[in-house]
N, C-alpha and C positions, 0 to 999 in steps of 0.2 A: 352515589344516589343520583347526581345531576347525569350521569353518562345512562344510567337507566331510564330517567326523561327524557332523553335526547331520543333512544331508540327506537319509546312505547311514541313520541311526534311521529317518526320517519315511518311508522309503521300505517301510525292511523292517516296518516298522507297516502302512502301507496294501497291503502283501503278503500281512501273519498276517491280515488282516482280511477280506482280498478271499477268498483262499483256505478260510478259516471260512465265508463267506458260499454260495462255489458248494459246500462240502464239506453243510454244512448243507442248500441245495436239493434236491444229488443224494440225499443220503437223504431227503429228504420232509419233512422236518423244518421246513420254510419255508412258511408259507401265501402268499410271495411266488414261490414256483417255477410255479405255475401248477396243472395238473393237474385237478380236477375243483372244478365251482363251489363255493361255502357254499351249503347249506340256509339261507335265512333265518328262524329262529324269533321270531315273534311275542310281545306280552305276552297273559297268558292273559283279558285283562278289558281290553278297547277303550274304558272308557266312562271319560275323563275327569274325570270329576267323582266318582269313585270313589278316585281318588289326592289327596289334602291335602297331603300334603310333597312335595317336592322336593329332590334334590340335584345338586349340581357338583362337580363333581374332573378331576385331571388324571390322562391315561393314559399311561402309559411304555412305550415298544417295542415301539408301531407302526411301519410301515414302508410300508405300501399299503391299500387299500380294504378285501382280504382281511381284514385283521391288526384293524381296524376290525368287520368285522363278526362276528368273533370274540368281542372283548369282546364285542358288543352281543348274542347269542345267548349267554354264559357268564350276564349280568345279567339279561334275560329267562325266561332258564331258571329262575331263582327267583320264587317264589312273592309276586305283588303288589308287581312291578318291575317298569315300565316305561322299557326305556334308548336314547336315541338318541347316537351317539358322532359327532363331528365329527375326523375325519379330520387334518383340515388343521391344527385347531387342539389336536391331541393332548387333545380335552376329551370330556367325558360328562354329557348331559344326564338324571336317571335321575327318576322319579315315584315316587313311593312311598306305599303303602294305610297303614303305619305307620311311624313315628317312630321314627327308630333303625336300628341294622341297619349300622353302618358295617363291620365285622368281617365280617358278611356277603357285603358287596357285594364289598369289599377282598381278603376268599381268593377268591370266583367268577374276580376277574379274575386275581388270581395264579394260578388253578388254570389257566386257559387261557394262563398266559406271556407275560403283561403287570404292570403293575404301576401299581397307583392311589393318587394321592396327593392331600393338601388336598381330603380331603371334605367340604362345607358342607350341611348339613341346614336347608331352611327349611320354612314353611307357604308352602303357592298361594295 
């Protein structure tokens, strides 16, 4: 009897979830529901050797390509960041013209509904 509770939990789980998931699309709320493309925003300064630092981190609550390139235009949108995000491996490749800036970088992507973590600041 206790392994039949255990199933009728795991189920009504993947229920509140599933139902969260299309209740969130149908309001728009999802950059995985489809709808209209992302603008992809660029960094404002192409020239490589204009960024000295670098950093690495992990990004939380992606879901799709969309949700990807979200971050990567929240982090560009700042000023002397350059962010490439890898999807697959929930990570963020970002350049940076100055030293520092983790708080920075950290609300951009919470401000777009994601969440960045183990920021590593080095020199290129």
């Amino acid at each position: 009897m206790a392994v039949n509770v255990i199933i009728i939990l795991i189920i009504a789980v993947g229920i509140v979830f599933g139902v969260r998931s299309v209740v969130r699309s149908a309001a728009g709320k999802s950059c995985c529901s489809g709808g209209d493309s992302i603008v992809k925003i660029g960094p404002s300064d192409n020239d490589r050797s204009h960024y000295p630092y670098r950093a690495e981190a992990t990004v939380e609550g992606m879901t799709c390509k969309n949700c990807a390139e979200r971050v990567t235009n929240a982090l560009n949108s700042l000023d002397g960041v350059w962010a490439a995000v890898n999807f697959k491996k929930n990570s963020v490749s970002i350049l940076l013209k100055q030293n520092g800036g983790e708080a920075a970088l950290t609300e951009a992507v919470s401000k777009a509904g994601y969440t960045m973590k183990d920021v590593r600041i080095s020199t290129v």
